[in-house]
Each structure stands twice: as structure tokens, then as C-alpha cells.
SERO-585383 format. One line per field, with one value per residue (C-alpha): residue number from 1; residue in three letters; y, x, z. Coordinates in steps of 0.25 Angstrom, whole numbers, plus 2048, in hexadecimal, padded with zeros to 3 digits. Example, Ala and Ser with C-alpha at 12.3 -4.5 7.8 and 13.67 -1.06 7.14 Angstrom:
// SERO-585383
nr: (1; 2) .
rest: (ala; ser) .
Y: (7EE; 7FC) .
X: (831; 837) .
Z: (81F; 81D) .
This chain:
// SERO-585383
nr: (1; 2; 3; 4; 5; 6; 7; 8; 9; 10; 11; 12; 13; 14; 15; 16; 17; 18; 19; 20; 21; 22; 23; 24; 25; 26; 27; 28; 29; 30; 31; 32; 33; 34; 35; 36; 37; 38; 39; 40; 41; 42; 43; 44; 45; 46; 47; 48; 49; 50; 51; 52; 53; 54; 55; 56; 57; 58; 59; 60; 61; 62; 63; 64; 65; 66; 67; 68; 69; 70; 71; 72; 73; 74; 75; 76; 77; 78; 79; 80; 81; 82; 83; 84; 85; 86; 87; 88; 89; 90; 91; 92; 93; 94; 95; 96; 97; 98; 99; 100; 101; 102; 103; 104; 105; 106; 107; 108; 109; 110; 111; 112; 113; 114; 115; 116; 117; 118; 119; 120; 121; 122; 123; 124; 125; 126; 127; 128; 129; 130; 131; 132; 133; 134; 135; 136; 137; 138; 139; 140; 141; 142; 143; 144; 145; 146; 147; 148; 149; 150; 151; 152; 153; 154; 155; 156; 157; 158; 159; 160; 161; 162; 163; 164; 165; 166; 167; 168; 169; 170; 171; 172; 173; 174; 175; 176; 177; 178; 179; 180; 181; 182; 183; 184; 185; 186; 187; 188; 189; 190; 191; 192; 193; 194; 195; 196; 197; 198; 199; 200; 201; 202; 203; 204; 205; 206; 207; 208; 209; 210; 211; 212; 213; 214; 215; 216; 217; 218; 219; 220; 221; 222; 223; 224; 225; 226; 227; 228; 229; 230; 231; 232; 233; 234; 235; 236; 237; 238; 239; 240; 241; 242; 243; 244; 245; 246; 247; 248; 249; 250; 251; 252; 253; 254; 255; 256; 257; 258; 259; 260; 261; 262; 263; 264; 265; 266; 267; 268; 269; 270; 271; 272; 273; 274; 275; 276; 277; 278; 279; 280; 281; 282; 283; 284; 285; 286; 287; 288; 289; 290; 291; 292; 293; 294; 295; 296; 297; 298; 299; 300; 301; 302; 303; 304; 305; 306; 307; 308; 309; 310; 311; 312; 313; 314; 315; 316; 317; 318; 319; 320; 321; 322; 323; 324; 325; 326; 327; 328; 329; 330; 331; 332; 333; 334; 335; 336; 337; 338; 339; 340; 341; 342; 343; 344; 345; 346; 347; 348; 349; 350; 351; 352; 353; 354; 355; 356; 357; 358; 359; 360; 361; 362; 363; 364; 365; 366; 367; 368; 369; 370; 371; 372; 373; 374; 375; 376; 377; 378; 379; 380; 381; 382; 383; 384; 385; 386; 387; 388; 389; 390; 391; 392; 393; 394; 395; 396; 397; 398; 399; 400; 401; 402; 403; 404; 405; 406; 407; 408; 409; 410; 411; 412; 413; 414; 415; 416; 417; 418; 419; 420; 421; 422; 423; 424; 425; 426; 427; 428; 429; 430; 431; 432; 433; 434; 435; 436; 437; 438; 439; 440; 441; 442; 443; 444; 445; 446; 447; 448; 449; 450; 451; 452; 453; 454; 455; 456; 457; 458; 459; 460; 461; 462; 463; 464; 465; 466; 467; 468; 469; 470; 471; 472; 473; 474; 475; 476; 477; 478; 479; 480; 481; 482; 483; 484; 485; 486; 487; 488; 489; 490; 491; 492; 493; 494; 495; 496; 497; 498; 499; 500; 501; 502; 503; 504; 505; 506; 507; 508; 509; 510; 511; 512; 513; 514; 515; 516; 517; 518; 519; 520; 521; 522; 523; 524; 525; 526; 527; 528; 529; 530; 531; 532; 533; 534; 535; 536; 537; 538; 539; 540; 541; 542; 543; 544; 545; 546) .
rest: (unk; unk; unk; unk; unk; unk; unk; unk; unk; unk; unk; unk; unk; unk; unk; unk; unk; unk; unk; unk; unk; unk; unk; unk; unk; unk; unk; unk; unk; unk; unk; unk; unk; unk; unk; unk; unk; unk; unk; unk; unk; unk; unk; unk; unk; unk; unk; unk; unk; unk; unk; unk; unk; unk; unk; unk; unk; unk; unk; unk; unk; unk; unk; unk; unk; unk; unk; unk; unk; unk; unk; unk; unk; unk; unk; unk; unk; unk; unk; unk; unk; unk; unk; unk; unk; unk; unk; unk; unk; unk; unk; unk; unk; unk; unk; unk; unk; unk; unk; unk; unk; unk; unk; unk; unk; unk; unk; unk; unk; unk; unk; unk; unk; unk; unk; unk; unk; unk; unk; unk; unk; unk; unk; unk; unk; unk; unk; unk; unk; unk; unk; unk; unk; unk; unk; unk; unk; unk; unk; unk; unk; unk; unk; unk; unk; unk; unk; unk; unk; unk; unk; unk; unk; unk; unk; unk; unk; unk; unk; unk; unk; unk; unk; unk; unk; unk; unk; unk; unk; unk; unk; unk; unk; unk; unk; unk; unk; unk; unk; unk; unk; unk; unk; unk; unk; unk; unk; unk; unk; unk; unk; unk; unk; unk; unk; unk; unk; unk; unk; unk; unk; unk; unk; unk; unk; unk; unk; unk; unk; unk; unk; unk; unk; unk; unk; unk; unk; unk; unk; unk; unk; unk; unk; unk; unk; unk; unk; unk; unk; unk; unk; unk; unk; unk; unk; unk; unk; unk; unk; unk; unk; unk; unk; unk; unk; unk; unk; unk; unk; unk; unk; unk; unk; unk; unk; unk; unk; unk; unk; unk; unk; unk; unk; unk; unk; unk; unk; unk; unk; unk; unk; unk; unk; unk; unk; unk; unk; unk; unk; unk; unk; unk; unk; unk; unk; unk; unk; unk; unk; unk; unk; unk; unk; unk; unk; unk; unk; unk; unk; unk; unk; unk; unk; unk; unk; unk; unk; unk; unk; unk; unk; unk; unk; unk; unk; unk; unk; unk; unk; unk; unk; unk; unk; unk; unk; unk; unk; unk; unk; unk; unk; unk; unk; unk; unk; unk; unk; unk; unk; unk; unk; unk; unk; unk; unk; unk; unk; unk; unk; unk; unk; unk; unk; unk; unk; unk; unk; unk; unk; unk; unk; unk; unk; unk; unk; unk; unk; unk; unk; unk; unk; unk; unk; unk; unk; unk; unk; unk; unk; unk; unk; unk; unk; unk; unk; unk; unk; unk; unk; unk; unk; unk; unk; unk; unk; unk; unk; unk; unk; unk; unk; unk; unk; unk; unk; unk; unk; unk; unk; unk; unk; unk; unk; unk; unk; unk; unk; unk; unk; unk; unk; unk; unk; unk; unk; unk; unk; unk; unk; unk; unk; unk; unk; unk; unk; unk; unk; unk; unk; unk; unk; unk; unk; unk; unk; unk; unk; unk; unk; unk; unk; unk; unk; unk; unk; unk; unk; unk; unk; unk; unk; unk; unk; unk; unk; unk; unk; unk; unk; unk; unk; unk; unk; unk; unk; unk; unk; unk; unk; unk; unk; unk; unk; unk; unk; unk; unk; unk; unk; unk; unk; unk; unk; unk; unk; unk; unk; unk; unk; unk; unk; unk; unk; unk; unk; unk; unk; unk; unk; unk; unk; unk; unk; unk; unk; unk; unk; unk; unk; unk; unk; unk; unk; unk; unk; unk; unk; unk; unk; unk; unk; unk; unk; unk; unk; unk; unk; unk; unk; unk; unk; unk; unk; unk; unk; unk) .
Y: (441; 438; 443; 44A; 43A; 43A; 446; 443; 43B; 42D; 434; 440; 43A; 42E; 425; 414; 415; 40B; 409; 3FF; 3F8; 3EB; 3DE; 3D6; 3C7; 3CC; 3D6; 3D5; 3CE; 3D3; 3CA; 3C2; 3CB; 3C0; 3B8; 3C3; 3C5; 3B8; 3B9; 3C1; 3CA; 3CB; 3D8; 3E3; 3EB; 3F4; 400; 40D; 411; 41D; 427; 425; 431; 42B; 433; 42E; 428; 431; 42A; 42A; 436; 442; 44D; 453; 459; 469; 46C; 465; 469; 46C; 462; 464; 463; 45F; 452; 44E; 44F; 44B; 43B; 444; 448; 438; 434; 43D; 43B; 42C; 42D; 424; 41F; 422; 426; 431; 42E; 43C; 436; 438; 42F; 434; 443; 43D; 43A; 444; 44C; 444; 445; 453; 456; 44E; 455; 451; 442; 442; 448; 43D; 433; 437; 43A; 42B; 428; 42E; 423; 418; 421; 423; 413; 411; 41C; 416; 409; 40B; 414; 408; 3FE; 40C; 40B; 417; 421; 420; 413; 41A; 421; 414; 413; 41F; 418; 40A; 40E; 41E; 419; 414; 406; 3FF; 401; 3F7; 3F4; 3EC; 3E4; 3E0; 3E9; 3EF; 3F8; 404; 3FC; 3F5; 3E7; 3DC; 3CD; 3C5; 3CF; 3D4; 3C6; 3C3; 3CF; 3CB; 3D2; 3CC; 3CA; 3C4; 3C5; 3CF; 3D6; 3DC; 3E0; 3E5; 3F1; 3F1; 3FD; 3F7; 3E9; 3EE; 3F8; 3F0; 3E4; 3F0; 3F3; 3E4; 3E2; 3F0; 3ED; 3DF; 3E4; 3EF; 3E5; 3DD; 3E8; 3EC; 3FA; 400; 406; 409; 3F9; 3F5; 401; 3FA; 3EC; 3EF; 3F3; 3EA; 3DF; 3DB; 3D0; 3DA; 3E4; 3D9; 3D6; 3E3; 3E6; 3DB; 3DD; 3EB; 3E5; 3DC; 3E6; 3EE; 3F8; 401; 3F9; 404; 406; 411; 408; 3FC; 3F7; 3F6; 3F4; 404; 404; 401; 40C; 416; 411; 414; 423; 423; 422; 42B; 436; 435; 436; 443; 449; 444; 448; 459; 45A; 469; 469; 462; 468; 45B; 45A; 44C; 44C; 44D; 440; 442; 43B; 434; 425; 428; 418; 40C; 3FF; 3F5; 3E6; 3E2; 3D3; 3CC; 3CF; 3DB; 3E1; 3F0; 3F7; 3F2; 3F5; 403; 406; 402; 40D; 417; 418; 417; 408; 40F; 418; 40B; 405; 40E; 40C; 3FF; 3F9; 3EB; 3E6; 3E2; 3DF; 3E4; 3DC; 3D8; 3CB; 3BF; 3BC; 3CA; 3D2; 3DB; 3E7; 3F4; 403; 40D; 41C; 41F; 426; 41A; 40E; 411; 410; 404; 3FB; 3FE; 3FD; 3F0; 3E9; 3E9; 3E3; 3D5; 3CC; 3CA; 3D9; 3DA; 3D2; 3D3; 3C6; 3C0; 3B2; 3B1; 3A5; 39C; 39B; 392; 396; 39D; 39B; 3A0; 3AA; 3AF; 3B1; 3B8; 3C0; 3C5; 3CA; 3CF; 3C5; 3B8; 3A9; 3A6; 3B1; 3A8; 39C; 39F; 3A6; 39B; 38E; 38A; 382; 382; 38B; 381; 387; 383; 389; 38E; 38E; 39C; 3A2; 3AD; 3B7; 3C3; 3CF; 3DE; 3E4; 3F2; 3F2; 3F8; 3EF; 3F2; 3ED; 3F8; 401; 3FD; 3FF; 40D; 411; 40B; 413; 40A; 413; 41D; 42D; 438; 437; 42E; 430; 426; 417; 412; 405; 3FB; 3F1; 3E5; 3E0; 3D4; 3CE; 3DA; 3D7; 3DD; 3E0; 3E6; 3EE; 3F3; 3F6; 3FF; 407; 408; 400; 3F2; 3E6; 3E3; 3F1; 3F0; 3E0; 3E7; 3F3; 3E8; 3DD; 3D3; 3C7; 3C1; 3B7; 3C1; 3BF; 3CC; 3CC; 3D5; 3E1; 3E3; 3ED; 3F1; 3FB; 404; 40D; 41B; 41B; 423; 429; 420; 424; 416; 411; 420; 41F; 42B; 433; 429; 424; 416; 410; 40C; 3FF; 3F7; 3F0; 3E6; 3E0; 3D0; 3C7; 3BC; 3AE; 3A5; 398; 38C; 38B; 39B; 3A3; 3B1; 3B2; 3AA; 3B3; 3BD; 3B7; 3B4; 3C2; 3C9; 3CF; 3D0; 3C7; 3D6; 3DC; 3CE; 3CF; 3DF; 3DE; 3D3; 3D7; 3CA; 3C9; 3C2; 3B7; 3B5; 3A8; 3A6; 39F; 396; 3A0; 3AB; 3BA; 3C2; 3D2; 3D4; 3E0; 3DF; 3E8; 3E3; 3DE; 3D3; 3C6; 3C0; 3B3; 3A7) .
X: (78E; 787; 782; 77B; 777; 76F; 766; 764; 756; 756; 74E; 75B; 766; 769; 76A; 771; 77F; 77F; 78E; 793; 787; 788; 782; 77A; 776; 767; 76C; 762; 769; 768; 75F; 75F; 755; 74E; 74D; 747; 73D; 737; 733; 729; 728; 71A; 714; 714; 708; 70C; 704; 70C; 715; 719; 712; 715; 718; 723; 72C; 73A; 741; 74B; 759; 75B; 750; 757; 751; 74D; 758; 754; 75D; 75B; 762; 759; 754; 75A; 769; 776; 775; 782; 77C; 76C; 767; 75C; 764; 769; 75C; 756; 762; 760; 74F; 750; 741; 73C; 731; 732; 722; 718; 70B; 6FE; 703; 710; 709; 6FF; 70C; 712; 708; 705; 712; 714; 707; 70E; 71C; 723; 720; 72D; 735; 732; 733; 741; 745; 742; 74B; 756; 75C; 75C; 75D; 76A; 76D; 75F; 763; 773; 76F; 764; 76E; 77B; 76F; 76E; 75F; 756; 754; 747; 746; 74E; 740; 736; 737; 72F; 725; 727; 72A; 72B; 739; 735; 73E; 734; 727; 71F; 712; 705; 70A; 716; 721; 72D; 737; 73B; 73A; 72C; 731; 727; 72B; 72D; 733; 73D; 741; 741; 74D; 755; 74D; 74E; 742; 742; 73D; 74B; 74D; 743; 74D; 743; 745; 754; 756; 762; 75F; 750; 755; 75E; 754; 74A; 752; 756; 747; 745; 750; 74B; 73C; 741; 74A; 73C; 735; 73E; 745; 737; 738; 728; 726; 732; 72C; 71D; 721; 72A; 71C; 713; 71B; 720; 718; 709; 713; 716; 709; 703; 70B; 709; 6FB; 6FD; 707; 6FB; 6F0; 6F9; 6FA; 707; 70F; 715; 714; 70A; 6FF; 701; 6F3; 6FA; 6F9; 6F3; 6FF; 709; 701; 705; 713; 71B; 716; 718; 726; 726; 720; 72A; 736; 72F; 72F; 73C; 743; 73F; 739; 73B; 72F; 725; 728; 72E; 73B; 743; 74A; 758; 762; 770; 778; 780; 77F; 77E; 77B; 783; 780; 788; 786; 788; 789; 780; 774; 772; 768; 764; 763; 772; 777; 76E; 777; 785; 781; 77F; 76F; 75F; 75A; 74F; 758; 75F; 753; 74D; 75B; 75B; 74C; 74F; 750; 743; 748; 751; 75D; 761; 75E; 767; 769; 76B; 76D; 773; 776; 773; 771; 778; 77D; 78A; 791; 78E; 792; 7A0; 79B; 792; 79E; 7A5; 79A; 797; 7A3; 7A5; 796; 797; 78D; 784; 782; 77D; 76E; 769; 762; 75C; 757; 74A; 747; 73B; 72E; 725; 71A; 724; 724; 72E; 724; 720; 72F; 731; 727; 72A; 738; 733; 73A; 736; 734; 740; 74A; 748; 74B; 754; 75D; 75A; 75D; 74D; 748; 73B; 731; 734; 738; 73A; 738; 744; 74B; 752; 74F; 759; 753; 759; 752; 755; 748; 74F; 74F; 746; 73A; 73D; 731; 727; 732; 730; 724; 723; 72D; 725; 71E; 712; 704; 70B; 709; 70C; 6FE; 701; 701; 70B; 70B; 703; 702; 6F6; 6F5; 6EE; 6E0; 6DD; 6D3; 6DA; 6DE; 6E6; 6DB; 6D4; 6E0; 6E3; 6D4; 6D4; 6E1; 6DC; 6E9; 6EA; 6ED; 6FA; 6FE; 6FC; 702; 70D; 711; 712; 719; 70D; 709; 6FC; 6FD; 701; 6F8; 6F6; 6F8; 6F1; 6F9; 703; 706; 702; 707; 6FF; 706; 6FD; 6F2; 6F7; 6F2; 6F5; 6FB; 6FF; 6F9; 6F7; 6EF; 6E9; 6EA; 6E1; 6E7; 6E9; 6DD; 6DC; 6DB; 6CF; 6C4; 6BD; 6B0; 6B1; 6A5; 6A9; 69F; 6A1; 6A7; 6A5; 6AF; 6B1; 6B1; 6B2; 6C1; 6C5; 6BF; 6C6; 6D2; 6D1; 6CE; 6D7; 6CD; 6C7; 6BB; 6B7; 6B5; 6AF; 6A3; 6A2; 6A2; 696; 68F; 693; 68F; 69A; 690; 68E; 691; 697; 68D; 694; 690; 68F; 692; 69D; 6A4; 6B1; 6B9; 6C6; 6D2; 6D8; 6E5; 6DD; 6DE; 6D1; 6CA; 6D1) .
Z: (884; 88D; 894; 888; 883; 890; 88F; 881; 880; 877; 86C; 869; 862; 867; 85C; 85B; 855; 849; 84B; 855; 855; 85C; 853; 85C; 85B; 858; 84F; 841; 836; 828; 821; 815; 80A; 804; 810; 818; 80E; 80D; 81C; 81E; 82B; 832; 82C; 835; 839; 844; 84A; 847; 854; 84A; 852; 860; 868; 871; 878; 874; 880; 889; 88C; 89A; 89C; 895; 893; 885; 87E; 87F; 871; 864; 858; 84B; 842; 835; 83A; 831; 82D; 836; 840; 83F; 83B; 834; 828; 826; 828; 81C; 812; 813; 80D; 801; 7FF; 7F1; 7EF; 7FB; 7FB; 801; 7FD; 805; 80F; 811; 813; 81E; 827; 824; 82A; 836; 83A; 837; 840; 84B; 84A; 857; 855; 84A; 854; 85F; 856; 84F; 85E; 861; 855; 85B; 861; 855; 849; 846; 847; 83F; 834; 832; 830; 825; 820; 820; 818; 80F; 812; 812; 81D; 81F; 824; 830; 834; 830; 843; 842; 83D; 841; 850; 851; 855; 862; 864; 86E; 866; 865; 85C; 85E; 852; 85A; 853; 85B; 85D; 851; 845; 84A; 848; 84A; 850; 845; 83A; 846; 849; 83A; 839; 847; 851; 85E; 866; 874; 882; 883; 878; 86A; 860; 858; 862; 863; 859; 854; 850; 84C; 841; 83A; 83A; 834; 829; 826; 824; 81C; 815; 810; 80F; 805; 7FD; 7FC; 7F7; 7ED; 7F4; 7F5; 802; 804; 801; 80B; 817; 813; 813; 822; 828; 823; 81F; 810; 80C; 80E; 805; 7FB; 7FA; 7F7; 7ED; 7E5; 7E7; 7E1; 7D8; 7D2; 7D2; 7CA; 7D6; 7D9; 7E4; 7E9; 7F9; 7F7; 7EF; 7F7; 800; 80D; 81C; 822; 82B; 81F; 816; 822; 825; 818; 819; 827; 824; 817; 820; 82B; 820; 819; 828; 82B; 81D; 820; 82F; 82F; 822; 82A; 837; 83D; 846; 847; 853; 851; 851; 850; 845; 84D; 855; 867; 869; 868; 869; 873; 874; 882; 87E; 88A; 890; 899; 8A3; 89B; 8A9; 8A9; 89B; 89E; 8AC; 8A2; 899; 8A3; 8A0; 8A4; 8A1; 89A; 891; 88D; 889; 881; 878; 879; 877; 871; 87F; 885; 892; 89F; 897; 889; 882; 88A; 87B; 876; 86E; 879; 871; 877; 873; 87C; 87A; 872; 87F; 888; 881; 886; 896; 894; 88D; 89A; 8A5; 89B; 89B; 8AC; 8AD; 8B2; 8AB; 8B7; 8B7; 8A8; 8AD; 8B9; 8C0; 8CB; 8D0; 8D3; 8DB; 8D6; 8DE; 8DF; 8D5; 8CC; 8BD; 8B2; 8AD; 8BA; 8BE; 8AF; 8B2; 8BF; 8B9; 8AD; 8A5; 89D; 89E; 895; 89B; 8A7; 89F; 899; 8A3; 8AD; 8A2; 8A5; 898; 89D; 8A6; 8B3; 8BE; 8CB; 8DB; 8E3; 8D7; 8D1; 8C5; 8BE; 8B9; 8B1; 8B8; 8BB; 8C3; 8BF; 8B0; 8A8; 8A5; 896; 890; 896; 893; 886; 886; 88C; 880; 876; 869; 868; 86A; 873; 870; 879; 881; 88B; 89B; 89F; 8A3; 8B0; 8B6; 8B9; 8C6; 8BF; 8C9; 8CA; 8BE; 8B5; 8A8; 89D; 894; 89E; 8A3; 895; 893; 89E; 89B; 88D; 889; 880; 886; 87E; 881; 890; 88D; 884; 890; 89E; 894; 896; 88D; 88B; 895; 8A1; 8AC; 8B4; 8C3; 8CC; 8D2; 8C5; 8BE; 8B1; 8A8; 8A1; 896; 892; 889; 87E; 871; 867; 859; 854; 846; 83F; 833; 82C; 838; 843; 850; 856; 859; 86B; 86D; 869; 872; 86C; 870; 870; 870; 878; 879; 884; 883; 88C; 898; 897; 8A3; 8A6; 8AA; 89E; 895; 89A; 89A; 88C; 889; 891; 899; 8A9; 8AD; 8B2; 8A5; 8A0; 8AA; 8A6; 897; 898; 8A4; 8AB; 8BB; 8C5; 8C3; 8B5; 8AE; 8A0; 896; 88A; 87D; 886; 87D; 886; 880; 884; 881; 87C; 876; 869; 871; 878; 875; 86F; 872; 86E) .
């Protein structure tokens, strides 16, 4: 069995077992009804990862599987057959709307087999529990539209993982969100913290399934409130009349689409990738912290192929704090008990002591390790940032792990298609600065920010590396058949201030002195008069003047 696990990719049939699933501390609670729904989430307002063209992820590089069974097989065996007996919503809506999705995505057929390959892996544990909750079944396919099931996607507006929580409303429902670990990516806690909230959402809005979808999207109060605008006008206050966000007009027929095609593939000349009925993963609380290139070499696999089914944890390690739960295959829990249980608990984490320089700082030190100013304090007892030479710092630290966040990153749904070249790296010069580095590779700032883990703040050194992920195609934020739009240079009109200079101007704007003097035709020479009219170019992810 471990054998044929092994040349199986991710994406053909492995999926979480709901049995047996440890409860851990930062599991989601249910929530009181009426208490949930007099706070009111931030309203969500992500761009649309629903058609990303991502290759699903390969578990420990095993080739494609050369035989597949048909589509339409007995419904013992294929989650197809569970998943289609389960439709519940009523009205079953096919209105101009639903018919304009259907046809995009019957012009694009392999896109629903990608995306139901990348399903593979969580559905049968996402499908059992909507189906414990006696919940309808097509909420089990609302990820591919939320995340085209990929579980580190991540949106401009801040939304993560295959449910597309945002901060506050995944906090709101029991997400854990640290330096360590983003439970709005753990599969496990994020779908039954999903379902809490579109459970209390559809009890808000009366069982009304296209309210509740509407109101997970764009937020219930901008729902209540069209409604009751309708409602006074005398208007119908049914989904399909209210005045709503573009992206929530789009989202509920999205989803009606996908379950047209999912309910008879074969009539529209589309194939589901086939996912056994049956669980392959289990879940295993290991109770502490551990390294994931350790618990990776207790379970007999590729850090990377551990990753990609455990994408919650952020970092080379779990949270110090937990939760510590971790997904492995069915036939390899048995092993990773046993190689588990003989670990010493120095072996779970590597460390090592870094002897403090003259010149050192906490940050500098955190940086250096590709860790953070409160890992340090906190493992070291400091209550403050003071540090002191030829003393020694431990630090948690394994220079072979997987630097988990480009990872991430590269496994990501966000604006990526097909039509890339692969990632490439850029040495920073001196006077270089992100904006001008994102300029030239026809990036954003946040993405190139977003890709090499760097804050606002980050100062750039001459001679590091950058990295620089492919340009693709974009297909995010399909409306009526028209593509993203590329990121957007503006053209700012700045007037000098007293006590400005050149460098501080580009500082403030994110921007080299260089393209300062060329965008105003400025000599080496030049001085800065109070009043004086400057044009900057800038893309929409700049910070402005303030």
C-alpha cells in the first residue's frame, strides 16, 4: 500500500479521514447563534482565485497515474455520487447568469478537472462533516470558488487558505493566527470554523441559502441592508434582485454553475477527477513542538510532500503553543507513533547558540535565522529587546528545513495560470529599491514584498537576493468574460515642502533618487525649491504621501 500511496500524486485520492481526528486547543468552537450574529465580520471583498491554473501538488514526486477509472463509477466507490445526492438548494436557479458560467467553464474543460484533482486530498473529510451537520452538498464545492481548492492561497484583500477567511472573521471563529502557525490554512480547523459561520449566517437569513452564500462573501450587514432597501421600495428581496457588490453578483452563480457541471459532467463534456470514497489520511497530535523536516523524516517522507498536507504551519516547526496536530497518510501513522515515541525531546527542535556581537540587535539576529524578535524572547525569558555582548542567544534554528513561506508561496492560487517560465532571482545594487525592482520585473511591490517575506520597513542590502516569481497571465476577477487588469502606474504630482530633499522623497515614496532626477529631468546638481511641482510614477501598491 505504501508503495502504490507513493506514486499516487496529492491530487488522486487521497483524502483526511474525519475519524480519529484529534481536538486540538485551537480547535473552533461552536458558537453561540445569537451572539455571533451581533458581531459583525469585516465584509469580504476578495479577488476571485476560482480560476487559477495551478498544477496540483505531487507527494514526494510521483509520477501521473497512467490509468484512471471512468467517471460515472458505483457510488461505493466515487465521493461523486455522495456529493450529487446531497444537492438541497431550492430553487436549483439556471438564470442568465448561471448559463454565462456554465459556458465559461464548459469552454475551459480541463480547468474542473484540475480543480477537483486539487480537492482530492480534503474532500472526503469536508463532504462527511457537512454531511454529520445534515447541511447541503453544495457547500462542499463553495472552495472552488473561494480558493479553486488550493489551501495556501492567498488574496490582495488579505483572505487565506480554501475557505478564504479574512483576519478578523477567522479569529472571530477560533482561527489561530501567529508568527507559527495560520489556521485559516489548516484544512481541518478551517472547514469546520467555515461551516460554524455558514451555519450561523444561514440561521440569520432565515434558511435562505443565496442570502447566507451572499452574505459569506460580502458580509451580512451590506446584505441586511439591501434587503430592507428592497423590502421598503417594495422591491423582491430575493438574492436575484438585490443591488450588490459585482463580485457578489458573480459569486452565487459561480457556484450554481459549478454544481450544474458537477451534477451530469458527461452532458457538458466535463471529467471530475475521480476521488475514492474512502478516508487515506489521519490526523496525529504529536503534543509538543516539532521541527517539520523531523516529523517529515518520522513519516518516512519529503519535507515538501509534508507541507503541502499540512499548510497551517508557517514555519520549519509547529507553534511552541500549538496546535500540534498533523496530517499524515493512513499507512504511515503506525511507523511515525513508533519512530515518534523513541525521539528524545532535544531531538524534536533543532537549536543553536549564537553568540551576541558587538552591534548585534534582536531584530538583526531574528532576521539572520529567518525567525522573529519574540521567538527570541520568548525562548530566551528576555522581557525586553536588551541584549548584551558575549553573551548567547538560543535560538530555534534548522538551516535544512524548508523555508516554508516561499513554499507557500510557490503553491499559491493567487494570479498564477499556466503561462509562466519559472521563478528567477534578483541581486539587489546599491540605491535599489523595491519599487523600482518590482517596476522593472513588471511585479507589484506587495507581491515582490509578499514572495521574499519583507515588511514595509525592510531595508535592502546590496548583494541579496530577491526572488522574482513569473509574470503570468492573469485570470483573477472574471466579469463578463474580461481579465484582471496589470497592475496600475499612477502618475503623482508631488509639491516640495521646506526641509525636503531628494533622498527623502524617495524614501517616502518607495522610490530611487535615480528615477527621481529622470522623471523631472534633474541634473546631479539641481537644488529643491519650497513649492517646487515634482511627477512620480507609482503602482497602486505604493504607499502615498503621508
Amino acid at each position: 500500500m505504501l508503495e502504490a500511496f507513493l506514486r499516487r500524486p496529492l491530487g488522486a485520492g487521497l483524502v483526511i479521514a474525519c475519524a480519529g481526528l484529534c481536538a486540538c486547543s485551537t480547535q473552533p468552537v461552536r458558537q453561540d447563534r445569537s451572539a455571533a450574529a451581533a458581531i459583525e465580520p469585516p465584509a469580504r471583498t476578495d479577488t476571485d482565485l476560482s480560476t487559477a491554473y495551478v498544477r496540483p501538488p505531487q507527494i514526494d514526486n510521483a509520477p501521473h497515474p497512467t490509468s484512471r477509472q471512468p467517471e460515472h463509477t458505483r457510488r461505493d466507490t466515487d465521493i461523486w455520487w455522495r456529493v450529487r445526492e446531497g444537492f438541497s438548494f431550492a430553487p436549483a436557479e439556471d438564470n442568465e447568469r448561471v448559463r454565462y458560467y456554465k459556458t465559461w467553464y464548459t469552454k475551459e474543460p480541463y480547468y474542473l478537472r484540475l480543480v477537483t484533482e486539487r480537492a482530492a486530498p480534503y474532500l472526503y473529510f469536508i463532504l462527511q462533516e457537512i454531511e454529520r451537520r445534515a447541511l447541503p452538498t453544495e457547500l462542499a464545492l463553495l472552495p472552488v470558488v473561494e480558493s479553486a481548492y488550493i489551501p495556501f492561497a492567498y488574496s490582495r484583500s488579505h483572505a487565506a487558505g480554501l475557505w478564504q477567511f479574512i483576519p478578523d472573521t477567522g479569529r472571530l471563529y477560533g482561527l489561530k493566527q501567529n508568527w507559527w502557525y495560520d489556521g485559516r490554512r489548516d484544512v481541518y480547523a478551517s472547514t469546520l470554523a467555515a461551516l460554524d459561520y455558514l451555519e450561523m449566517l444561514n440561521d440569520m437569513f432565515l434558511g435562505d441559502w443565496l442570502h447566507t452564500l451572499a452574505a459569506y462573501n460580502a458580509g451580512p450587514t451590506r446584505l441586511q441592508h439591501e434587503i430592507e432597501t428592497n423590502r421598503l421600495a417594495g422591491k423582491p428581496i430575493d438574492y436575484w434582485h438585490l443591488d450588490l457588490p459585482r463580485e457578489t453578483r458573480n459569486y452565487v452563480p459561480k457556484l450554481l454553475a459549478v454544481k450544474h457541471l458537477v451534477r451530469n459532467p458527461a452532458h457538458f463534456g466535463i471529467m471530475l477527477w475521480p476521488v475514492d470514497n474512502k478516508p487515506f489520511l489521519a490526523s496525529i497530535d504529536v503534543k509538543a513542538q516539532i521541527d517539520v523536516a523531523v516529523a517529515a523524516r518520522l513519516a518516512h517522507m519529503e519535507v515538501e510532500s509534508f507541507q503541502l498536507l499540512n499548510p497551517g504551519f508557517g514555519r520549519w516547526a509547529t507553534d511552541p503553543n500549538g496546535p500540534h496536530c498533523l496530517l499524515l497518510p493512513v499507512d504511515r501513522v503506525a511507523q511515525f507513533k513508533q519512530r515518534l515515541a523513541t525521539l528524545a525531546p532535544h531531538e524534536r527542535v533543532t537549536w543553536t547558540r549564537h553568540l551576541i556581537k558587538n552591534g548585534d540587535t534582536l531584530s538583526h539576529i531574528a532576521r539572520q535565522y529567518k525567525s522573529d524578535v519574540g521567538v527570541l524572547q520568548q525562548t530566551n525569558a528576555l522581557h525586553d529587546s536588551h541584549i548584551e555582548a558575549g553573551e548567547y542567544l538560543l535560538v530555534p534554528y534548522d538551516p535544512a528545513a524548508l523555508d516554508v513561506r516561499r513554499f507557500a508561496h510557490a503553491h499559491t492560487g493567487f494570479s498564477t495560470t499556466a503561462t509562466s517560465t519559472g521563478p528567477s532571482t534578483y541581486t539587489v545594487r546599491r540605491g535599489d529599491s523595491l519599487w523600482g525592482i518590482a517596476r522593472g520585473n513588471n511585479v507589484s511591490v506587495s507581491e515582490l514584498r509578499r514572495w521574499n517575506g519583507r515588511t514595509s520597513g525592510d531595508v535592502l542590502k546590496a548583494g541579496e537576493h530577491l526572488l522574482i516569481q513569473p509574470t503570468p497571465i492573469t485570470t483573477t476577477e472574471l466579469d463578463n468574460g474580461a481579465r484582471a487588469r496589470p497592475t496600475v502606474i499612477k502618475m503623482v504630482n508631488y509639491a516640495v515642502r521646506n526641509g525636503d530633499s531628494l533622498y527623502a522623497i524617495a524614501r517616502r515614496f518607495s522610490v530611487t533618487v535615480a528615477n527621481l532626477r529622470n522623471w523631472n529631468k534633474l541634473g546631479e546638481d539641481s537644488f529643491l525649491q519650497p513649492g517646487q511641482a515634482m511627477t512620480l510614477y507609482l503602482d497602486n501598491a505604493q504607499p502615498g504621501d503621508g
